[in-house]
N, CA, C and O atoms as CSV, one atom per row, in Angstrom:
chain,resi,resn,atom,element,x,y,z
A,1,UNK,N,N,0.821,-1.192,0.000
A,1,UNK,CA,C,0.000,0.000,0.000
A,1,UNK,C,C,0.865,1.256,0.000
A,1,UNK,O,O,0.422,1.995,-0.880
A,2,UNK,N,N,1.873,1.793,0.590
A,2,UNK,CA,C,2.759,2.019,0.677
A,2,UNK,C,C,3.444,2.616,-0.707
A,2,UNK,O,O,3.722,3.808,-0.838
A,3,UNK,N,N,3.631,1.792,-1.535
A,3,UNK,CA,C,4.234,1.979,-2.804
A,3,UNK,C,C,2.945,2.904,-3.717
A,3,UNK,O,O,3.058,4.022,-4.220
A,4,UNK,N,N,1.524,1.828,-3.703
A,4,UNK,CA,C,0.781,2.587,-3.981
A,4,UNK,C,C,0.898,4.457,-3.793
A,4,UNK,O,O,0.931,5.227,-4.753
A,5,UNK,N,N,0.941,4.830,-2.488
A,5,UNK,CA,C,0.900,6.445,-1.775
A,5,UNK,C,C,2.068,6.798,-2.698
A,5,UNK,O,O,1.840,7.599,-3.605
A,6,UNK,N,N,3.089,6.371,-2.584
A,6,UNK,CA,C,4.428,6.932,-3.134
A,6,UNK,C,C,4.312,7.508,-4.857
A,6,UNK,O,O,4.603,8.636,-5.257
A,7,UNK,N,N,3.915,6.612,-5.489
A,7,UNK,CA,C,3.190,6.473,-6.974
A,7,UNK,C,C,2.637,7.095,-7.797
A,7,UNK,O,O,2.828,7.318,-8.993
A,8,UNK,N,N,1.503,7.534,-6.654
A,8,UNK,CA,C,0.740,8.543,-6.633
A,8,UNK,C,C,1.427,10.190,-6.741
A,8,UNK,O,O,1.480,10.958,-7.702
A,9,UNK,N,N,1.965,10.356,-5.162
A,9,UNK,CA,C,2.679,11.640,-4.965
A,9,UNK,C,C,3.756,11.822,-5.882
A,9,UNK,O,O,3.831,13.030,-6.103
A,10,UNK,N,N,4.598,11.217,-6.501
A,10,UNK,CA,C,5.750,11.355,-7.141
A,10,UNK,C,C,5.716,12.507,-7.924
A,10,UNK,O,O,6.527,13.429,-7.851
A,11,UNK,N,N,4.035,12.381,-9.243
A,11,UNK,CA,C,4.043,13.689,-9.634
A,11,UNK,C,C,3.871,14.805,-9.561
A,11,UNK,O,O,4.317,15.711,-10.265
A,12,UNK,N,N,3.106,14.836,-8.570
A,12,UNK,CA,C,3.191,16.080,-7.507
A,12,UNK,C,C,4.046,16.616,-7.092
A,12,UNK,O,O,4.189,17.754,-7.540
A,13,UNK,N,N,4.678,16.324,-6.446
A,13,UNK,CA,C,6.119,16.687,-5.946
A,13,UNK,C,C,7.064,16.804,-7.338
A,13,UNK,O,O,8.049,17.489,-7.063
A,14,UNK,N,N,7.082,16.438,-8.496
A,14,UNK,CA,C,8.287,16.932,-9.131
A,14,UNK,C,C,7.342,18.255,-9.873
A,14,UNK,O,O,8.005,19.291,-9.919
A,15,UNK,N,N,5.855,18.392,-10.480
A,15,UNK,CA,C,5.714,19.862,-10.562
A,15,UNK,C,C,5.745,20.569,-9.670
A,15,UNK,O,O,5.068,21.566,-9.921
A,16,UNK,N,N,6.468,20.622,-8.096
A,16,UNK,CA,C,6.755,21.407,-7.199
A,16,UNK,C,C,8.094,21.232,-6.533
A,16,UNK,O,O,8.428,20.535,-5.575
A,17,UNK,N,N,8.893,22.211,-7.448
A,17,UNK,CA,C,10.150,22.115,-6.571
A,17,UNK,C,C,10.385,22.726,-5.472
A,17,UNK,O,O,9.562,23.455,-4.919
A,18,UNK,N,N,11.409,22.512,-5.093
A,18,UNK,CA,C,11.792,22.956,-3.528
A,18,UNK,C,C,12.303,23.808,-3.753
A,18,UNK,O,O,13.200,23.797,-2.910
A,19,UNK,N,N,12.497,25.092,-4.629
A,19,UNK,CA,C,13.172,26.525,-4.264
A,19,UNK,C,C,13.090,27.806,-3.384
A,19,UNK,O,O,12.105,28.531,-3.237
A,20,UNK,N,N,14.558,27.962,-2.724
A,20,UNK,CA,C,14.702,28.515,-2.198
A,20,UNK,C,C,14.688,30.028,-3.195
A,20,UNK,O,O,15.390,30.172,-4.196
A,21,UNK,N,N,13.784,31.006,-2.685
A,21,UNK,CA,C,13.925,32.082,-3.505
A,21,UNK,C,C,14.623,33.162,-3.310
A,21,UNK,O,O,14.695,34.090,-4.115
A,22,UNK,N,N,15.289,33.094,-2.010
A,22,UNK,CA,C,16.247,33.988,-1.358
A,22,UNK,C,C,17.613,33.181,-1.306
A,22,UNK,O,O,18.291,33.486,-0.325
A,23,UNK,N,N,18.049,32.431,-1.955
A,23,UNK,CA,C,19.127,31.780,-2.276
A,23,UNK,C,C,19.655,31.691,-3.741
A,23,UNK,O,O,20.761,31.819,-4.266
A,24,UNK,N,N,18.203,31.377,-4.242
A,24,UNK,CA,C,18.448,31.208,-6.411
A,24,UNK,C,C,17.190,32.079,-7.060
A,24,UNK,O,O,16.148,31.643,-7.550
A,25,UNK,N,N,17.663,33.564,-6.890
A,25,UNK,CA,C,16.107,34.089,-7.781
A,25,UNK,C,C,16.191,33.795,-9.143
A,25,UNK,O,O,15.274,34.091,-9.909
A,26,UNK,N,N,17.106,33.297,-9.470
A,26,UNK,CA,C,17.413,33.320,-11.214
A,26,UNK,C,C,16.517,32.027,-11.461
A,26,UNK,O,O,15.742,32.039,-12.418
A,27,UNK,N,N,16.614,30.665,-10.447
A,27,UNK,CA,C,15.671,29.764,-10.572
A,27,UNK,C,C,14.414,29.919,-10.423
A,27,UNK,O,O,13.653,29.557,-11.320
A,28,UNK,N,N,14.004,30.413,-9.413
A,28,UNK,CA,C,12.327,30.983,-9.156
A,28,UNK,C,C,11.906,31.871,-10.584
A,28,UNK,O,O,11.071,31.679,-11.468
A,29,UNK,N,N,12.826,32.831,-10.354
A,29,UNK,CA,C,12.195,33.258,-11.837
A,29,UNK,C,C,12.051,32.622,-12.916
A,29,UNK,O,O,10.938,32.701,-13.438
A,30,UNK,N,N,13.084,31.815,-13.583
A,30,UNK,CA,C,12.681,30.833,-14.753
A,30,UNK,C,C,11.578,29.937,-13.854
A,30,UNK,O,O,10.714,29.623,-14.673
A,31,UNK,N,N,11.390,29.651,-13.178
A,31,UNK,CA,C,9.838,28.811,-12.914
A,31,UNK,C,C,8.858,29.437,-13.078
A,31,UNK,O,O,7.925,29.190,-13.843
A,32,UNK,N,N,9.001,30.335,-12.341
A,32,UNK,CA,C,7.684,31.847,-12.817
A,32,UNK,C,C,7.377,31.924,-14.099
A,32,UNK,O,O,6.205,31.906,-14.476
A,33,UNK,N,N,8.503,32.028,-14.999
A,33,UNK,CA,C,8.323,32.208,-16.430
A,33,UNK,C,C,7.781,31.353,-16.830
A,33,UNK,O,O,6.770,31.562,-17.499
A,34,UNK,N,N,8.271,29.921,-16.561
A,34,UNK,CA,C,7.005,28.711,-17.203
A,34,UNK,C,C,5.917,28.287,-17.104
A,34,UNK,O,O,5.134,27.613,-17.773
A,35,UNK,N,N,5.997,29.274,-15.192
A,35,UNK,CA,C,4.708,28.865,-15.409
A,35,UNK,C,C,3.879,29.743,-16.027
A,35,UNK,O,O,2.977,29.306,-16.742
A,36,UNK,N,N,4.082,31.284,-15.820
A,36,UNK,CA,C,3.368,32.122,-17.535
A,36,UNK,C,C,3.134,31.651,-18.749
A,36,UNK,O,O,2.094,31.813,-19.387
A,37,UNK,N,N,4.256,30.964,-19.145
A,37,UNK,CA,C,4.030,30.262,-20.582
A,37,UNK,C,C,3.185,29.763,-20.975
A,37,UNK,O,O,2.528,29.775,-22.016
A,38,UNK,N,N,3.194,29.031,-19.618
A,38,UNK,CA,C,2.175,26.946,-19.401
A,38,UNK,C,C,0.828,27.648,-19.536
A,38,UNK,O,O,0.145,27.377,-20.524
A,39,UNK,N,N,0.242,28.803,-18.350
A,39,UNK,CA,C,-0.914,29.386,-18.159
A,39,UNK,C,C,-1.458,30.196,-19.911
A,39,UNK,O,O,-2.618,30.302,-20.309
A,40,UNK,N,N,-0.414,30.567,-20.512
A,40,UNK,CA,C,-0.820,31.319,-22.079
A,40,UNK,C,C,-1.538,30.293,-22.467
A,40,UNK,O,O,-2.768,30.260,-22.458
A,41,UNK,N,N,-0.603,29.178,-22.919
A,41,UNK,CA,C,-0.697,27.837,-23.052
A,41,UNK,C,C,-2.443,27.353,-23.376
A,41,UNK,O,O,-3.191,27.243,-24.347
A,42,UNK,N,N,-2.492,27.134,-21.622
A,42,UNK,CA,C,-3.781,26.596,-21.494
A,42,UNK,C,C,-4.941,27.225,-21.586
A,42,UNK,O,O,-6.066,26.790,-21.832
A,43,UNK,N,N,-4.336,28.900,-21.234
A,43,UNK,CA,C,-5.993,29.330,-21.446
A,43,UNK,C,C,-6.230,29.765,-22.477
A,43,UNK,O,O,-7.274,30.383,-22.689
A,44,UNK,N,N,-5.044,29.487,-23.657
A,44,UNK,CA,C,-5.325,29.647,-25.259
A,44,UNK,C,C,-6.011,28.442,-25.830
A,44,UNK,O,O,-6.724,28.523,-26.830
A,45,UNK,N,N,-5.794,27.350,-25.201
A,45,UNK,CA,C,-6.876,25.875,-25.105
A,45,UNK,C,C,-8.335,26.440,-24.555
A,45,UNK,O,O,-9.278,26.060,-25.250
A,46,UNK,N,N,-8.588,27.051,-23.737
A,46,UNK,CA,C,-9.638,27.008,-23.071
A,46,UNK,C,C,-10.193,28.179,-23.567
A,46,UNK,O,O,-11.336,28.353,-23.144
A,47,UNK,N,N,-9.801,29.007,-24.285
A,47,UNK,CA,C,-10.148,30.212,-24.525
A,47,UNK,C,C,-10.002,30.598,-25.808
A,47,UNK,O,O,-9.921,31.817,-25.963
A,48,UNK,N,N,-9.931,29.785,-26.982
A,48,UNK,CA,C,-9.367,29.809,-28.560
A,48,UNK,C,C,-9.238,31.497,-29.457
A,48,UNK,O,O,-8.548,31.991,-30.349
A,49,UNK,N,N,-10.790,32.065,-28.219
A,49,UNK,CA,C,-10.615,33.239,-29.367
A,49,UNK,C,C,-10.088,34.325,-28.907
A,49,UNK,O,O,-10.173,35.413,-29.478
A,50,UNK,N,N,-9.376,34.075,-27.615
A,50,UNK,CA,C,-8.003,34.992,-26.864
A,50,UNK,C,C,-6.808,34.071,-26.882
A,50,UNK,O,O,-5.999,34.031,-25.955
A,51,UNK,N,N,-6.738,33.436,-27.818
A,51,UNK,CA,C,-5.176,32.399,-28.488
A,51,UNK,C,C,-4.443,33.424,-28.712
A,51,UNK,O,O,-3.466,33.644,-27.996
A,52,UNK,N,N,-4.846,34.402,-29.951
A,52,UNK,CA,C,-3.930,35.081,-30.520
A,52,UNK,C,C,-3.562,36.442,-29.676
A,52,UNK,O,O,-2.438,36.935,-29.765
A,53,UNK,N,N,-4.368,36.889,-29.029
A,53,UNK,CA,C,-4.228,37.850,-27.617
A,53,UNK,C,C,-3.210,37.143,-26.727
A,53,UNK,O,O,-2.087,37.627,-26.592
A,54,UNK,N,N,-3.421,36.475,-26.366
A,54,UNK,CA,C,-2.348,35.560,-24.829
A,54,UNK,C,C,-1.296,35.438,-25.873
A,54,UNK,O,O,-0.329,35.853,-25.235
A,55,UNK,N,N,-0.928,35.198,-26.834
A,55,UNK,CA,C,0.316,34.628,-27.806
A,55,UNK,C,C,1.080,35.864,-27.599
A,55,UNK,O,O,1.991,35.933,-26.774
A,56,UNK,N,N,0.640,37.032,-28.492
A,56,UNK,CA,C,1.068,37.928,-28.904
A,56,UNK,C,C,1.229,39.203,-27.513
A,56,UNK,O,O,1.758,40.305,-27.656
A,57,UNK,N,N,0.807,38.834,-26.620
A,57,UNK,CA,C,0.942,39.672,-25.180
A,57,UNK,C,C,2.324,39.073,-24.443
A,57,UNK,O,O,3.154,39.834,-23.945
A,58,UNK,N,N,2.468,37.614,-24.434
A,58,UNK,CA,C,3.578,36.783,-23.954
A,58,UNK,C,C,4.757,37.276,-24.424
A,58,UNK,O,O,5.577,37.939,-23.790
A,59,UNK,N,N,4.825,36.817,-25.910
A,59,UNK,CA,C,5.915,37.556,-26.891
A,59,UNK,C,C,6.488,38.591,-26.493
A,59,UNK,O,O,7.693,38.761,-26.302
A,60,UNK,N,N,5.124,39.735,-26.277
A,60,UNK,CA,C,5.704,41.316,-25.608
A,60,UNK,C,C,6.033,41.462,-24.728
A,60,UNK,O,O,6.555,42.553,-24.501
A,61,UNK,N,N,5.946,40.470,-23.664
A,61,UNK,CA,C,5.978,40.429,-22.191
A,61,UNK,C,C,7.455,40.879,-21.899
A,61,UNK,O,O,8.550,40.407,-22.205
A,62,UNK,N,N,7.053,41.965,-21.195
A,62,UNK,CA,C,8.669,43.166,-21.124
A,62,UNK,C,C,9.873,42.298,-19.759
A,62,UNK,O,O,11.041,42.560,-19.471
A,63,UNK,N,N,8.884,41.207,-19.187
A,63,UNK,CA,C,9.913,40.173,-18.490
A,63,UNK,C,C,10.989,39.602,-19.646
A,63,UNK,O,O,12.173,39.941,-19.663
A,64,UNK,N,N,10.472,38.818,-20.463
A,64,UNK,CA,C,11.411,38.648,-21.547
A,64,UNK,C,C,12.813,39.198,-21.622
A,64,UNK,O,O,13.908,38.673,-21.418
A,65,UNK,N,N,12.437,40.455,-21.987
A,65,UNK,CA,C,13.654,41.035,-22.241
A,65,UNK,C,C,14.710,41.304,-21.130
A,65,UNK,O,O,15.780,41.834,-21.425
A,66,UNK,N,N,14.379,40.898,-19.706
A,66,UNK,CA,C,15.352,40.926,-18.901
A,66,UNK,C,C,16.685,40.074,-18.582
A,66,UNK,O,O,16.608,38.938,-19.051
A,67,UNK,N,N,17.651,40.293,-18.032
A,67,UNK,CA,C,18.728,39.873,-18.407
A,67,UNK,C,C,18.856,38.817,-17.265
A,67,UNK,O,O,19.595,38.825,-16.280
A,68,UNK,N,N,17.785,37.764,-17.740
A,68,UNK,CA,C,17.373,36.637,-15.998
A,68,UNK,C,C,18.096,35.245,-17.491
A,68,UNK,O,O,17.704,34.903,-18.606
A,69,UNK,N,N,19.275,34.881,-16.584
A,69,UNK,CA,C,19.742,33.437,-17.240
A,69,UNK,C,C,18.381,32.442,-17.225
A,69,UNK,O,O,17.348,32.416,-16.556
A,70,UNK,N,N,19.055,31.471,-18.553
A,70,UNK,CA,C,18.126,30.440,-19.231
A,70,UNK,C,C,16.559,30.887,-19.756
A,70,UNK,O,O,15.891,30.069,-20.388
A,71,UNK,N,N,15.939,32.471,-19.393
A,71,UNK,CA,C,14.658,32.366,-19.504
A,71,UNK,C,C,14.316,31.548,-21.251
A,71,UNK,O,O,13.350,30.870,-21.599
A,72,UNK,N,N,15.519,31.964,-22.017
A,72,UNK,CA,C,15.062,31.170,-23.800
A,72,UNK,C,C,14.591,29.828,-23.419
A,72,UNK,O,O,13.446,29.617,-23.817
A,73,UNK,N,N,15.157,28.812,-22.736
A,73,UNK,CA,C,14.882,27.674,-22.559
A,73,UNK,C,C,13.604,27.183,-21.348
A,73,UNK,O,O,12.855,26.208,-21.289
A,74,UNK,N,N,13.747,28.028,-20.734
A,74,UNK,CA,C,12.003,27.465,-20.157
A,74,UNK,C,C,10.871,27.334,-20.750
A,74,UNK,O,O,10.012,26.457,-20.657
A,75,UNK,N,N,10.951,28.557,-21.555
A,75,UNK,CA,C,9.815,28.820,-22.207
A,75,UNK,C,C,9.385,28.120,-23.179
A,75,UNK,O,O,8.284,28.279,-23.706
A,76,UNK,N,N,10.526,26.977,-23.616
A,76,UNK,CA,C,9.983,26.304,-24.644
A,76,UNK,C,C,9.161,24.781,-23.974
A,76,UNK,O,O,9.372,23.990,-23.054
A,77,UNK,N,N,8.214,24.955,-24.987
A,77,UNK,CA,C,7.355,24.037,-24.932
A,77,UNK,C,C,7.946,22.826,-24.179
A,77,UNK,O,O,7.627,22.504,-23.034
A,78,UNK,N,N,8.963,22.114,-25.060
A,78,UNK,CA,C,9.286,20.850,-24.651
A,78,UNK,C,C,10.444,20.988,-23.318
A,78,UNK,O,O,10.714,19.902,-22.805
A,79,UNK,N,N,11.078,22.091,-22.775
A,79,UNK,CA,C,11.102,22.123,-21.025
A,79,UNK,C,C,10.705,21.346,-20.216
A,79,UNK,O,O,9.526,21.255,-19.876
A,80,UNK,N,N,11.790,20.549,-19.711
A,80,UNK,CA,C,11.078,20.345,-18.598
A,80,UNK,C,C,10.505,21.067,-16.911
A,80,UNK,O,O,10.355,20.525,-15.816
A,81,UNK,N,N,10.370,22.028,-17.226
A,81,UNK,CA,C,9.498,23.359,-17.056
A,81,UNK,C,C,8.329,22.824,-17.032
A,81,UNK,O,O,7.668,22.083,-16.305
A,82,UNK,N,N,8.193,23.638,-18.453
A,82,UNK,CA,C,6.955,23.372,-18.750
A,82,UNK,C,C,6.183,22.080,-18.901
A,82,UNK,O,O,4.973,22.068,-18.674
A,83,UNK,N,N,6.670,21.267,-19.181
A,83,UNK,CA,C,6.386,19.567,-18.775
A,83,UNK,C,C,5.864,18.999,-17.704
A,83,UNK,O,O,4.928,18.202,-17.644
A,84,UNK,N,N,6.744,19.607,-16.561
A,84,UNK,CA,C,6.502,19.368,-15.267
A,84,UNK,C,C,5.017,20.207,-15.110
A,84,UNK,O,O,3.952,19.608,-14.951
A,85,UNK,N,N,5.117,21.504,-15.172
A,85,UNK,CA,C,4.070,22.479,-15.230
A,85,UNK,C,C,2.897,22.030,-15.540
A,85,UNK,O,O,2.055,21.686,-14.709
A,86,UNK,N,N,2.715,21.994,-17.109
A,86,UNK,CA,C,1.479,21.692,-17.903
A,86,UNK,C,C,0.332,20.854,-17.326
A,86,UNK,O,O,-0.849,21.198,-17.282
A,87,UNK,N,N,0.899,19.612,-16.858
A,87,UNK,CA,C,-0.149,18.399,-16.037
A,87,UNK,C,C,-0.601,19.221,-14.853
A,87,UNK,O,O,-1.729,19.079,-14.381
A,88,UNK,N,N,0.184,19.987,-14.425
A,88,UNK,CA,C,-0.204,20.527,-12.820
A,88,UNK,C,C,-1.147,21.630,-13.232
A,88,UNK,O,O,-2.162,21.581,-12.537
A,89,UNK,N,N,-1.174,22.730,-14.226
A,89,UNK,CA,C,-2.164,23.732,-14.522
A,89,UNK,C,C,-3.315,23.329,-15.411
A,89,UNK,O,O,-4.309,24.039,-15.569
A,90,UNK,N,N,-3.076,21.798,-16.156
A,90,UNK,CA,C,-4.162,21.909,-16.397
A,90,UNK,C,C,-4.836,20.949,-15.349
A,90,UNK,O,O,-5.890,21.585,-15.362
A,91,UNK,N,N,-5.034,20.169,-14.657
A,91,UNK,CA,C,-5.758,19.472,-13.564
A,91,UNK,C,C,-6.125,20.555,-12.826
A,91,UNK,O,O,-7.097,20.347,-12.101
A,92,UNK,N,N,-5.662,21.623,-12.782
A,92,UNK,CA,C,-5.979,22.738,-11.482
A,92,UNK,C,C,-6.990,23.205,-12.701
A,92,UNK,O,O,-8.103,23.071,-12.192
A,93,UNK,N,N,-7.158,23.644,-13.935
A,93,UNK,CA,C,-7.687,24.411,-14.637
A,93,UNK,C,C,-8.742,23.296,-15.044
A,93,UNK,O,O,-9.615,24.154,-15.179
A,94,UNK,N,N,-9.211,22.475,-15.262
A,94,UNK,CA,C,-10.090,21.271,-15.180
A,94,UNK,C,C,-10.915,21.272,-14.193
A,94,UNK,O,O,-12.117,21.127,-14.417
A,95,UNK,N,N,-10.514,21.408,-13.122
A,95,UNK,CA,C,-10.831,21.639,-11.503
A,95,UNK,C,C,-11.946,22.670,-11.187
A,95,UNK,O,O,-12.921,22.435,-10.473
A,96,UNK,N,N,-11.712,23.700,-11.735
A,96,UNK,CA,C,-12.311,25.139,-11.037
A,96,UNK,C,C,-13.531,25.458,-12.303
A,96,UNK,O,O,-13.658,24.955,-13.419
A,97,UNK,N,N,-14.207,26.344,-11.700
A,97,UNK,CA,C,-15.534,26.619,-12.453
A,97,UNK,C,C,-15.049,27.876,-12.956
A,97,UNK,O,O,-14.410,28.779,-12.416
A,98,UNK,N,N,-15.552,27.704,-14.241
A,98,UNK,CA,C,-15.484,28.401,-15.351
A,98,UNK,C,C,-15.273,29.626,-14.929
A,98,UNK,O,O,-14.467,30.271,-15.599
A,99,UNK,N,N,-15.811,30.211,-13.908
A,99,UNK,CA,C,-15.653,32.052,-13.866
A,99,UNK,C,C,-14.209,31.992,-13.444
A,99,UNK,O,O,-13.378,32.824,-13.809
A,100,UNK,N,N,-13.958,31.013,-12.692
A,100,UNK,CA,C,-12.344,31.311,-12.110
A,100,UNK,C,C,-10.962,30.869,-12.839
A,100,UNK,O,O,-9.807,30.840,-12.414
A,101,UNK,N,N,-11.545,30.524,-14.151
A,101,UNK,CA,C,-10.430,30.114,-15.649
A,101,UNK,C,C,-10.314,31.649,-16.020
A,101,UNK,O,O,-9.247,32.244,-16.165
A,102,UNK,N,N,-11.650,32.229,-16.158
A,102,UNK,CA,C,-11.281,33.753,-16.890
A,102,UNK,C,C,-11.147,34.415,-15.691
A,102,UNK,O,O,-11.186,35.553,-16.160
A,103,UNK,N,N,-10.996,34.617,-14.292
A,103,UNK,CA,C,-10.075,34.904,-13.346
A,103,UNK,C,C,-8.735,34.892,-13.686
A,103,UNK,O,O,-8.133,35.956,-13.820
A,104,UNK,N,N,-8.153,33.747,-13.854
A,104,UNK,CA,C,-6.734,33.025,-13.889
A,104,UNK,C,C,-6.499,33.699,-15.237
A,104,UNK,O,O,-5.643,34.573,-15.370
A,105,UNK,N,N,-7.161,33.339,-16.088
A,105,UNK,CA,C,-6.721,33.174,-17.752
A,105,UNK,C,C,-6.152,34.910,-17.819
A,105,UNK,O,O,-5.162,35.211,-18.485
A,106,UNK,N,N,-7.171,36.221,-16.806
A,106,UNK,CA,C,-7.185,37.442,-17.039
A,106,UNK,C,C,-6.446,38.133,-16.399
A,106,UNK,O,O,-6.012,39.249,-16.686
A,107,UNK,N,N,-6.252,37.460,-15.428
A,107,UNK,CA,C,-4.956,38.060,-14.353
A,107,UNK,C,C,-3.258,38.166,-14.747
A,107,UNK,O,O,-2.362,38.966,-14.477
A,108,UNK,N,N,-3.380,36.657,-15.683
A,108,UNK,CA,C,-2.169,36.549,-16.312
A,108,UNK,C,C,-2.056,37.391,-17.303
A,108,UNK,O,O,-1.030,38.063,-17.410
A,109,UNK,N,N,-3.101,37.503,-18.210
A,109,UNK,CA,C,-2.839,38.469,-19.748
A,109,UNK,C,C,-2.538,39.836,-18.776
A,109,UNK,O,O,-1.485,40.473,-18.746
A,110,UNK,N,N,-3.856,40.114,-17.941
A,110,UNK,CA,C,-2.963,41.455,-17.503
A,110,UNK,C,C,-1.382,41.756,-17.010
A,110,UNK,O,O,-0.757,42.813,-17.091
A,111,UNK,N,N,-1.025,40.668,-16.558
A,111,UNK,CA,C,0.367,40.882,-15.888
A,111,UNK,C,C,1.638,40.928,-17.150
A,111,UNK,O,O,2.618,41.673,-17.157
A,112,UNK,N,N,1.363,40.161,-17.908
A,112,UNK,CA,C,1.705,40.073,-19.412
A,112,UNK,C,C,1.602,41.800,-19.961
A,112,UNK,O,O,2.509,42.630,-19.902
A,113,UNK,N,N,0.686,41.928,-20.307
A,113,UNK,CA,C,0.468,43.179,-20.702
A,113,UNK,C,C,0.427,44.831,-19.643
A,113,UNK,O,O,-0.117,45.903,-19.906
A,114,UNK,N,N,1.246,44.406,-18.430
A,114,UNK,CA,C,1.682,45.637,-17.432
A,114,UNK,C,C,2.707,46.414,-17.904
A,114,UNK,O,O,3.739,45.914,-18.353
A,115,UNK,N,N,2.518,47.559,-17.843
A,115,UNK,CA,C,3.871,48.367,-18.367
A,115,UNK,C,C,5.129,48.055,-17.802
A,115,UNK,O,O,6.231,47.820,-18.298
A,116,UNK,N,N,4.724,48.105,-16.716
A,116,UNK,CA,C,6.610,47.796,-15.906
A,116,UNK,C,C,6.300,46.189,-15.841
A,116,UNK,O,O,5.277,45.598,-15.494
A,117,UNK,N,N,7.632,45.677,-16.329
A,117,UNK,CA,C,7.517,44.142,-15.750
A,117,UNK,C,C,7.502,43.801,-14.843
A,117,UNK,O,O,8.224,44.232,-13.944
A,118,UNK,N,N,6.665,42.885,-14.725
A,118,UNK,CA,C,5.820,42.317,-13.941
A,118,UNK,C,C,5.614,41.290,-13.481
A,118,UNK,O,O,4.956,40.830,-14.414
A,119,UNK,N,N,5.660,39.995,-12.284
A,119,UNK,CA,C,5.827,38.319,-12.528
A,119,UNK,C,C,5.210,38.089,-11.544
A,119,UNK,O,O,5.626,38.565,-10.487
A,120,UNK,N,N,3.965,37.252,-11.558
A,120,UNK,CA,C,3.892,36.427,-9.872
A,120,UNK,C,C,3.974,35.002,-10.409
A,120,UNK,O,O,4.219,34.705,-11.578
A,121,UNK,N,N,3.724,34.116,-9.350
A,121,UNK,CA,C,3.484,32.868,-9.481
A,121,UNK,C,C,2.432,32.191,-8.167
A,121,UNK,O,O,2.126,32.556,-7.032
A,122,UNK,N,N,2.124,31.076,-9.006
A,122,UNK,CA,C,1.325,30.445,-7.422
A,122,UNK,C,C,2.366,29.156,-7.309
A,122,UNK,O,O,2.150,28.519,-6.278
A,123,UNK,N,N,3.303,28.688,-8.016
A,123,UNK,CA,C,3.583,27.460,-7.668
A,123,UNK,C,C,5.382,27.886,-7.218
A,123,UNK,O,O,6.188,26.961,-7.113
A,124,UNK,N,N,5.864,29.468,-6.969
A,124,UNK,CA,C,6.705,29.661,-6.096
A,124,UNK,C,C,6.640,31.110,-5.372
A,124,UNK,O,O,6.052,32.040,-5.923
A,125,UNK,N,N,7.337,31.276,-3.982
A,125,UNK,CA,C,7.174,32.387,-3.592
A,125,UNK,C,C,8.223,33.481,-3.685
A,125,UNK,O,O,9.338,33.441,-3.166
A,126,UNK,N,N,7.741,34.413,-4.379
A,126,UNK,CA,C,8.747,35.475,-5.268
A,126,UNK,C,C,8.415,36.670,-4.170
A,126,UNK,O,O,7.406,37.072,-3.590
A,127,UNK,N,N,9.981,37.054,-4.209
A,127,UNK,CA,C,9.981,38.093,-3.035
A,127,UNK,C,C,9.580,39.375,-4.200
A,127,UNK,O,O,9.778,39.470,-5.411
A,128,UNK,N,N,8.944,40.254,-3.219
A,128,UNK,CA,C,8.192,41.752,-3.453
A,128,UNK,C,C,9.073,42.337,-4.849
A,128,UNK,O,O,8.625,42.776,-5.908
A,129,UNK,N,N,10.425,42.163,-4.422
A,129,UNK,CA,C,11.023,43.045,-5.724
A,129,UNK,C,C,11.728,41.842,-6.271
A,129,UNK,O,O,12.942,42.040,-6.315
A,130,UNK,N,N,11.399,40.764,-6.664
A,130,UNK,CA,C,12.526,39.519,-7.577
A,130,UNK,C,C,12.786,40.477,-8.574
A,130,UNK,O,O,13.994,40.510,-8.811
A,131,UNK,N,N,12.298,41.071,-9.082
A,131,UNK,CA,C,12.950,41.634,-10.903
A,131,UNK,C,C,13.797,42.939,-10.723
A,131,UNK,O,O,14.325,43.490,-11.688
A,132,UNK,N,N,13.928,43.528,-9.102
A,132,UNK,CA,C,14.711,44.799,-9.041
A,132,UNK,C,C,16.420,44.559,-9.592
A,132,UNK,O,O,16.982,45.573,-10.008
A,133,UNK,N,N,17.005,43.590,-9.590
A,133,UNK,CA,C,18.229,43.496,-9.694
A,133,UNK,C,C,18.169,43.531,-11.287
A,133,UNK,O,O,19.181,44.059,-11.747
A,134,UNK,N,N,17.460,43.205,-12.037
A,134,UNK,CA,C,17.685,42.954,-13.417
A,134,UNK,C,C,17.188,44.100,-14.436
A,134,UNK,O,O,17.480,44.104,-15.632
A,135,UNK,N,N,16.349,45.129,-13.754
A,135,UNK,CA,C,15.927,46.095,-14.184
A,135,UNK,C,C,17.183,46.986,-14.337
A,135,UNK,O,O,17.061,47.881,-15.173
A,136,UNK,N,N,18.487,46.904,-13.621
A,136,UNK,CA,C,19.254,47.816,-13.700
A,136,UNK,C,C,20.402,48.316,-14.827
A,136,UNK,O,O,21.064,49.335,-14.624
């Protein structure tokens, strides 16, 4: 039974790493970033006729252009980032009733589309200013 529990949790625990965000912000942030990606992603699945809105807001997303190592490689699809990610946002996005997809789906385009860059996450905890060092 035992093995069963273990089996189970395994994938859980690897779409949730253990980062320290006051030790590696460069890691938290590339997680942050995927998980933005993952969230474009899905609520361009769930949302087809804000595909090309969430696409083209991401792209612009003025995080991008900051000078945070690896962000080119999270963001791609086949990441294991985003890999890890994807199963975990969409079971959560499967989960919740419809008003709280265009919650999620709208919170992100807005943060995407904020003048000053901008990042949260729910699956790490990003201190108040993570992006002050890279703005400089």
């Amino acid at each position: 039974m035992v093995v069963v529990v273990l089996c189970i949790a395994m994938p859980a625990a690897a779409a949730a790493p253990l980062l320290d965000c006051g030790k590696n912000i460069d890691a938290c942030l590339r997680w942050a970033v995927a998980e933005a990606a993952t969230y474009v992603q899905e609520c361009g699945k769930r949302f087809p006729a804000s595909r090309t809105s969430l696409d083209a807001a991401f792209a612009r997303w003025k995080v991008l252009t900051l000078p945070i190592p690896g962000l080119d490689e999270v963001i791609k699809p086949a990441s294991l980032e985003r890999i890890a990610l994807g199963k975990r946002v969409s079971t959560y996005m499967d989960g919740v009733m419809p008003y709280e997809r265009e919650i999620e789906c709208s919170s992100r385009l807005a943060m995407l589309l904020s003048a000053q860059p901008r990042v949260f996450a729910d699956s790490v905890s990003l201190p108040k200013d993570a992006l002050e060092p890279y703005l400089k």
